[in-house]
C-alpha positions as CSV (number, residue, x, y, z in Angstrom):
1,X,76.7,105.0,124.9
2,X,76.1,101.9,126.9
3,X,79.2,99.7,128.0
4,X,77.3,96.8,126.0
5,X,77.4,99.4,123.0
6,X,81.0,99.7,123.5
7,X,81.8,95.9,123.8
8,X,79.7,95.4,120.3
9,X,82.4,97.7,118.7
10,X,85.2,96.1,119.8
11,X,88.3,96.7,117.3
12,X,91.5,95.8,116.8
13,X,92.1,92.0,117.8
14,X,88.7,91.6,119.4
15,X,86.7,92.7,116.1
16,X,84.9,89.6,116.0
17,X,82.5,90.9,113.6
18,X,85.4,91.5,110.9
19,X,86.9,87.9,111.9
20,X,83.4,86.3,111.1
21,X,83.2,88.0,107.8
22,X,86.9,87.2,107.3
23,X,86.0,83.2,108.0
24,X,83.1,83.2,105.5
25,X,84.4,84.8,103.0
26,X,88.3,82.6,103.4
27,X,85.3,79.3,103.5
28,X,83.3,80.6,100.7
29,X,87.3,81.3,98.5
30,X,88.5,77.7,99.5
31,X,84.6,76.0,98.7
32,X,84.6,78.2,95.1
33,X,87.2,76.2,93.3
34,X,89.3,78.7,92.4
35,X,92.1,78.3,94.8
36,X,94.2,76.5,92.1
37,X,93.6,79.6,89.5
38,X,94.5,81.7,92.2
39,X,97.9,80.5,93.2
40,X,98.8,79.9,89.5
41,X,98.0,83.4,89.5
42,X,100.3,84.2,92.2
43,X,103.6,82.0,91.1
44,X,106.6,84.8,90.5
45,X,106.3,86.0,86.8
46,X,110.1,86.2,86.1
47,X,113.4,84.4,87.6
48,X,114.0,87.9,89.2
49,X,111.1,87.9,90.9
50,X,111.1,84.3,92.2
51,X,114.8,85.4,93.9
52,X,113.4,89.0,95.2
53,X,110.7,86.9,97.2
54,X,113.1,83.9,98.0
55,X,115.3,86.9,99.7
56,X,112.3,88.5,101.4
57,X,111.3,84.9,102.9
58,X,114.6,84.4,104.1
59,X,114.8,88.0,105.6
60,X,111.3,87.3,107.1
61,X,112.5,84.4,108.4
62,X,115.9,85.5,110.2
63,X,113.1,87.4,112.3
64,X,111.9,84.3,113.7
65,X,111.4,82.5,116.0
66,X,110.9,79.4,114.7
67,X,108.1,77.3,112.8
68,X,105.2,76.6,114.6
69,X,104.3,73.2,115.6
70,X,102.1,71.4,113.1
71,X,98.2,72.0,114.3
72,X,97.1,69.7,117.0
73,X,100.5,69.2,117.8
74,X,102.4,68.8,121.4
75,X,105.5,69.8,120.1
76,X,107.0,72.8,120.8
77,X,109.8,74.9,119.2
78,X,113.5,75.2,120.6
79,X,114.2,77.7,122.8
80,X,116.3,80.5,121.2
């Protein structure tokens, strides 16, 4: 295999061909009109649920480091 063969089947992070179809198909979602239905969809079903993914959001979120900046920000979070 040529070393351009190997750079054309990049994976992992540098799959750019699964990031394109990724983009078009995220584009094609958002542009079908169905992104309301979807996340109505989505919304906990029960009380219970609503507080086992309130926990796991706050469990995530011990984890972190922060919230990112807005986009196009210069802002930058605080330093642990």
């Amino acid at each position: 295999m040529t070393q351009a063969a190997d750079i054309s089947k990049v994976q992992g992070e540098g799959d750019y061909d699964a990031a394109r179809r990724y983009d078009k198909a995220a584009h094609e979602f958002a542009e079908s009109g169905k992104v309301e239905e979807a996340a109505r969809d989505a919304r906990p079903k029960t009380p219970e649920e609503a507080e086992e993914l309130s926990r796991a959001e706050r469990a995530g979120k011990a984890h972190s480091k922060g919230e990112d900046p807005a986009p196009g920000s210069t802002d930058t979070p605080p330093l642990p």
